[in-house]
C-alpha positions as CSV (number, residue, x, y, z in Angstrom):
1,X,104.6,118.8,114.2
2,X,101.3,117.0,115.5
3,X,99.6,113.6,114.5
4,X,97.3,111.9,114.4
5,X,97.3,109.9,117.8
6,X,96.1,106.1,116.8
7,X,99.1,107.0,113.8
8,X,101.8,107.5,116.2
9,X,100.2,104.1,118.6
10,X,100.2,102.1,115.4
11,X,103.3,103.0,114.2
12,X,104.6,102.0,118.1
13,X,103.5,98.3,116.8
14,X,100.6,98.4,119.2
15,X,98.0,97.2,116.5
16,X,96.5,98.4,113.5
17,X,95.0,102.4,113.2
18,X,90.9,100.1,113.8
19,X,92.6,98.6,116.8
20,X,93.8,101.9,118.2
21,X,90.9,104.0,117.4
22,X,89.0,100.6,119.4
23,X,91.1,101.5,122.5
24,X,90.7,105.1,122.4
25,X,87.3,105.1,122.1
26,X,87.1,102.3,125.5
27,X,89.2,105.2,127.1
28,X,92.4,102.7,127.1
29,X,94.5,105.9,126.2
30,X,95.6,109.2,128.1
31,X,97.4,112.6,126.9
32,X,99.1,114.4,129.3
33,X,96.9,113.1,132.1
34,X,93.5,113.3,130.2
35,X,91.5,110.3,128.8
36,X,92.2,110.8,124.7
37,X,89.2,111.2,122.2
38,X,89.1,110.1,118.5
39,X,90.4,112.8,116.4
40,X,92.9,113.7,119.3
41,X,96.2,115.0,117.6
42,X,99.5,115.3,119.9
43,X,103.1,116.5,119.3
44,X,106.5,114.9,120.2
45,X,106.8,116.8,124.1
46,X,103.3,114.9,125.1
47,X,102.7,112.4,127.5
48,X,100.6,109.3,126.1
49,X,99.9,106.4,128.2
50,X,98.1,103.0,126.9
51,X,96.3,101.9,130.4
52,X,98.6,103.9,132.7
53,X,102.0,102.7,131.4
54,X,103.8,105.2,129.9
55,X,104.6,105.2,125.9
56,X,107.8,106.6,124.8
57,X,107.7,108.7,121.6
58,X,111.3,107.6,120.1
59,X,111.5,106.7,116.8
60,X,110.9,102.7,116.8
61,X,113.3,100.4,115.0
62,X,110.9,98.1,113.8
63,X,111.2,94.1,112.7
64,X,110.2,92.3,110.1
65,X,109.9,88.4,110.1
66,X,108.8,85.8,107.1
67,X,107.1,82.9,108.7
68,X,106.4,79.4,107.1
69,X,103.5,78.5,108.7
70,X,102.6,74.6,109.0
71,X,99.0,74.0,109.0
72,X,97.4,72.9,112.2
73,X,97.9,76.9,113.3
74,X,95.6,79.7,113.7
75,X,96.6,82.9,113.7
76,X,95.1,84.4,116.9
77,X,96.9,85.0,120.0
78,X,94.1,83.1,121.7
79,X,92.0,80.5,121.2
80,X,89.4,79.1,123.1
81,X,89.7,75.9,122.0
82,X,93.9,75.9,123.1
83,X,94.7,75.2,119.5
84,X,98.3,76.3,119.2
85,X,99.2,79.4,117.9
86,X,101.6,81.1,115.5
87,X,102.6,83.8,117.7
88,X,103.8,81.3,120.2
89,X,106.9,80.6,117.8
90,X,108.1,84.5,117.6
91,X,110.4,86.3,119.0
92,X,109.7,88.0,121.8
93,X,109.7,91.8,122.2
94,X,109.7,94.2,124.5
95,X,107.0,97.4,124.2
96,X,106.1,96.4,120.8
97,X,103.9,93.6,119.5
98,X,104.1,91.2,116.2
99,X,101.1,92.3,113.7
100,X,100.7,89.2,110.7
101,X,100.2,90.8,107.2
102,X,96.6,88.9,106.1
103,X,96.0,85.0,107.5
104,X,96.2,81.7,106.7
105,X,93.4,79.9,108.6
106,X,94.2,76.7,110.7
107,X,94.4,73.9,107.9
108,X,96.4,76.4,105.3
109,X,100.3,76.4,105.2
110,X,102.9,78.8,104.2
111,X,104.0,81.9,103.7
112,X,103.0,84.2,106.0
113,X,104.2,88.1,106.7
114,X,105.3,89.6,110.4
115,X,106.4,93.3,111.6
116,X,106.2,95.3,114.2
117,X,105.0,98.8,112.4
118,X,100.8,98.7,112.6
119,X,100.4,101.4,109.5
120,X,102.5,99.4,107.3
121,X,100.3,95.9,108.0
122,X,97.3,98.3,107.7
123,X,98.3,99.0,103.9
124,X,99.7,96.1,103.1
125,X,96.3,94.2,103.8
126,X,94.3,97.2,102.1
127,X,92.3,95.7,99.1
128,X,93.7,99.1,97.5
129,X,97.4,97.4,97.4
130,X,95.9,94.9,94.8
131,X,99.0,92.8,96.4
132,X,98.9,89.4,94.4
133,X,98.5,86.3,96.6
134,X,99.7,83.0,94.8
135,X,98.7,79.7,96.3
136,X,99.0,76.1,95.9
137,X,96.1,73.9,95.9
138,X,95.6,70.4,95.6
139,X,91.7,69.6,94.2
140,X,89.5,66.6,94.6
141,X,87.2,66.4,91.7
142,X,86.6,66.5,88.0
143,X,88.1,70.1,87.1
144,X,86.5,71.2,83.8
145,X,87.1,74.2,81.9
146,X,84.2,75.8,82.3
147,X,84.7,75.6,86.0
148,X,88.1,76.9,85.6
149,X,86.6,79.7,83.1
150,X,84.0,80.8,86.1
151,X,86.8,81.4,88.1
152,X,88.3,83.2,86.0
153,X,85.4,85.7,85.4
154,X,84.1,85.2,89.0
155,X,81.8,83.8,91.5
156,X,79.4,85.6,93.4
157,X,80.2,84.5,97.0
158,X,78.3,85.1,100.0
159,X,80.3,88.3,100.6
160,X,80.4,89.9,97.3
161,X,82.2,88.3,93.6
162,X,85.6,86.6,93.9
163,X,88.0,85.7,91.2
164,X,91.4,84.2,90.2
165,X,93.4,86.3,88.4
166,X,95.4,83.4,87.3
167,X,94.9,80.0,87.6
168,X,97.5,77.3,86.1
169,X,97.5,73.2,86.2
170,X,100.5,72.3,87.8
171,X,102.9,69.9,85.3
172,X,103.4,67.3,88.5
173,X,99.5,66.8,88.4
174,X,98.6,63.3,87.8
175,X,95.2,61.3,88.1
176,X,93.5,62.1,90.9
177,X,96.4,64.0,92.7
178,X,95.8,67.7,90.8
179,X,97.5,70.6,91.7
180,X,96.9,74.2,90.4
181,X,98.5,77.2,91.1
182,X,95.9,79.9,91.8
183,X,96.4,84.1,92.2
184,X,93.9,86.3,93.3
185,X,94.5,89.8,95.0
186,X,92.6,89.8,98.1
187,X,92.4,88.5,101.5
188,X,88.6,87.0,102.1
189,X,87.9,84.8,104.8
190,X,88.7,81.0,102.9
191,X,88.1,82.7,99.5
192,X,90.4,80.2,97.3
193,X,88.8,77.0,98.8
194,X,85.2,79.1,98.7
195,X,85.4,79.6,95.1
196,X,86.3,76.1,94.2
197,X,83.7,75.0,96.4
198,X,81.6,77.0,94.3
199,X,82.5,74.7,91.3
200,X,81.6,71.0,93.1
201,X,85.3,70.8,94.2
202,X,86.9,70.5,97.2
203,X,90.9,71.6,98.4
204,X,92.5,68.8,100.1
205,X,95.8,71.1,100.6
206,X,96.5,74.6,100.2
207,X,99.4,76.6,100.8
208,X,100.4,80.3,100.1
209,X,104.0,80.3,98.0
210,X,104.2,84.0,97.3
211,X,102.5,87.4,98.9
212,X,103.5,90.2,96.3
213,X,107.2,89.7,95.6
214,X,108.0,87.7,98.5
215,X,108.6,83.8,98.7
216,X,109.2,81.6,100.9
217,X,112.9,80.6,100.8
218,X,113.9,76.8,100.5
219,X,115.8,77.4,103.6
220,X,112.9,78.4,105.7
221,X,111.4,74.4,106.5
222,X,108.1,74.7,107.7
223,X,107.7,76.2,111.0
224,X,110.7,77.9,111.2
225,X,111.0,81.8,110.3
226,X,113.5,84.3,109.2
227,X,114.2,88.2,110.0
228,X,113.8,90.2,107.0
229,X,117.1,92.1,105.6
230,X,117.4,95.9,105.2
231,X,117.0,95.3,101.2
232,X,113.7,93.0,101.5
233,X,112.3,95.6,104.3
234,X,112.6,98.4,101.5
235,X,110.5,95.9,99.3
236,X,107.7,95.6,101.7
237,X,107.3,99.1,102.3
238,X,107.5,99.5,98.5
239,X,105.2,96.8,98.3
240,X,102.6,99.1,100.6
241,X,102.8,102.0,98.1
242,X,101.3,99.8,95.3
């Protein structure tokens, strides 16, 4: 039975279906000798090689990992400025890569989503999902409720209306130190400390505690990670069929 070819490279943890139809397009990929084309469908007997190194069609065990990311990280495999990296802490792998589910961005800590299987990080970070996203967040500033009631409702950001779907004052808040547990269900670029920007407030900490069903366990310390059980691997792919 055919596929689709940038299906079968991104389930071979090579990068996400955009990546792969990236690389085919720069001619990166060949079929049984011939440089691939978008749209290209191939069965199990054919030859497919990523920049002349042959790709081998067998099913691919792939890995999960839950990562507790400190901040003080980016989440690129390269950075000019030779800030350290998250990726440099996994394990390594052989003809496969790690693919993070969503970012944190360099001064955000916590949980943070690893695997090896490109189609299920490409649904998983699909705004279709509607995965929720709970964070912590310590603010600097008077909090009112009608900034807490914008929101709520939303903000018109730069790139289109945000909102929290929840937002709740956290019972170990006290004068100036207030924390607030926030939820929203997508992935912008630094959309929880955008939309409490919006407000007059700033985020002197923020930290993701829970991606959909997962959290981080109390055993995980920051910057440490764990591999994810058969049972919590059948959650995240249930989590992708939200």
């Amino acid at each position: 039975m055919s596929q689709k070819l940038q299906k079968i490279l991104a389930n071979q943890g090579l990068g996400s279906r955009r990546t792969m139809e990236k690389w085919i397009s720069e001619g990166h990929i060949r079929v049984n000798g011939e440089v691939a084309t978008l749209g290209d469908r191939v069965e199990d007997d054919d030859t497919i090689q990523v920049d002349g190194r042959t790709l081998s069609q067998k099913k691919t065990r792939h890995r999960h990992l839950l990562y507790n990311k400190p901040a003080g990280e980016i989440c690129s495999r390269d950075d000019p400025q030779g800030r350290p990296s998250v990726y440099r802490k996994l394990p390594k792998l052989k003809n496969q890569r790690w693919i993070s589910i969503g970012r944190l961005d360099f001064n955000t800590s916590g949980l943070l989503l690893f695997t090896t299987d490109g189609v299920l990080a490409n649904k998983l970070m699909h705004p279709s999902t509607g995965i929720d996203r709970e964070y912590a967040v310590r603010v600097l500033g008077n909090v009112t409720v009608k900034a807490l009631q914008n929101m709520r409702e939303g903000v018109l950001l730069e790139d289109g209306l945000a909102m929290f779907t929840d937002i709740q004052k956290s019972p170990e808040s006290e004068g100036a130190n207030q924390w607030y547990y926030v939820v929203l269900m997508e992935g912008k670029n630094r959309e929880v400390r955008r939309l409490w920007e919006s407000q007059g407030l700033s985020v002197s900490r923020l930290k993701r505690v829970r991606f959909g069903s997962f959290f981080v366990p109390s055993s995980v310390k920051v910057g440490r990670f764990v591999e994810l059980e058969r049972p919590e691997v059948n959650d995240l792919y249930e989590l992708s069929k939200a």
